[in-house]
C-alpha positions, -999 to +999 in steps of 0.1 A: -043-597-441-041-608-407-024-601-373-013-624-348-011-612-314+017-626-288+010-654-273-013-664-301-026-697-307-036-719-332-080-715-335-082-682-313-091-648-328-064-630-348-066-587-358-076-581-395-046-553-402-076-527-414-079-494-390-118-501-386-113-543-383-087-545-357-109-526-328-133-556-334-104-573-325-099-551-291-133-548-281-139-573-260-103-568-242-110-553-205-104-516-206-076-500-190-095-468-178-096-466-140-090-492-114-120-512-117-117-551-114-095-558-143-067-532-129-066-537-090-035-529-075-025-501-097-023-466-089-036-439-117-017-410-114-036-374-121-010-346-124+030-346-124+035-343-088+018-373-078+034-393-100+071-376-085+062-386-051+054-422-057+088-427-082+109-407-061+098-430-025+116-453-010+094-484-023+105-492-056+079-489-087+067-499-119+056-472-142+029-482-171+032-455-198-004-460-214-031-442-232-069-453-235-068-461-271-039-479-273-055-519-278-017-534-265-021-509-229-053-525-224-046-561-237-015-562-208-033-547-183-048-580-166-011-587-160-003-555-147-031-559-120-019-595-116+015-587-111+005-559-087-011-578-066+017-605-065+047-579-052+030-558-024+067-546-020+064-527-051+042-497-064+025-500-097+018-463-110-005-460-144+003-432-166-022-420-187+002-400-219-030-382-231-034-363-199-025-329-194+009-327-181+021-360-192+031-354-227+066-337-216+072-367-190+068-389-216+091-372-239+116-364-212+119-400-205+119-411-238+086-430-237+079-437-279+058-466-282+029-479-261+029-496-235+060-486-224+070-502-183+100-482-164+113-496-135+123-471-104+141-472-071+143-435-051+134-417-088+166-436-104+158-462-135+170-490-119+158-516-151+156-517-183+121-503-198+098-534-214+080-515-248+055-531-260+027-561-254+055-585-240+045-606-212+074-625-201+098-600-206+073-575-179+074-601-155+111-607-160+116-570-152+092-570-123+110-599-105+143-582-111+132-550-093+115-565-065+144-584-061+170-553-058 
């Protein structure tokens, strides 16, 4: 059985739904460790109080709830560095759930899936979260808070 990712299309690559097959699959997607070329723009938070100061500031932000094995974290991640780059006005804050410290934010906010996006404004969720590999409706989102 296969797997088509969103925004498949007819000829390109599709995941074979076997645990060993599908990282084939994700393999050749950029990772989503660090802020090397393929995630420019985003800042990777290291402990709890870093990532307070950035969601409680003025400057509103975008909050990637991630983890380095998740395929869809690193699939979207090109667009995450895209979009940063595209709203300066905003801050784009990585969130690495398999840290220490970051397993109670992520269950105090009630982060299930991966990727999860939250949208804050002074530490207030100020737009709906985006869960999942969903392009358009991230970009959506993003507009919408840069636009508050």
């Amino acid at each position: 059985m296969t797997v088509c990712p969103a925004d498949w299309k007819p000829g390109e690559r599709t995941i074979i739904a076997d645990s060993e097959k599908s990282m084939d699959y994700f393999s050749g997607v950029a990772e989503h460790e660090g802020d090397g070329a393929d995630y420019k723009g985003v800042v990777s938070v290291t402990s709890r109080k870093e990532y307070d100061t950035l969601v409680n500031a003025d400057k509103p932000s975008v909050v990637d709830f991630m983890a380095p094995w998740c395929g869809k974290c690193r699939m979207i991640a090109p667009l995450v560095s895209e979009l940063a780059l595209k709203h300066p006005d905003l801050t784009f804050v990585k969130v690495d759930t398999t840290r220490d410290g970051f397993q109670g934010l992520s269950e105090e906010l009630g982060v299930k899936a991966l990727p999860a996006f939250k949208f804050f404004r002074g530490g207030q969720e100020v737009v709906d979260q985006v869960v999942g590999y969903k392009k358009r409706p991230l970009e959506e989102a993003v507009e919408k808070l840069s636009s508050l």
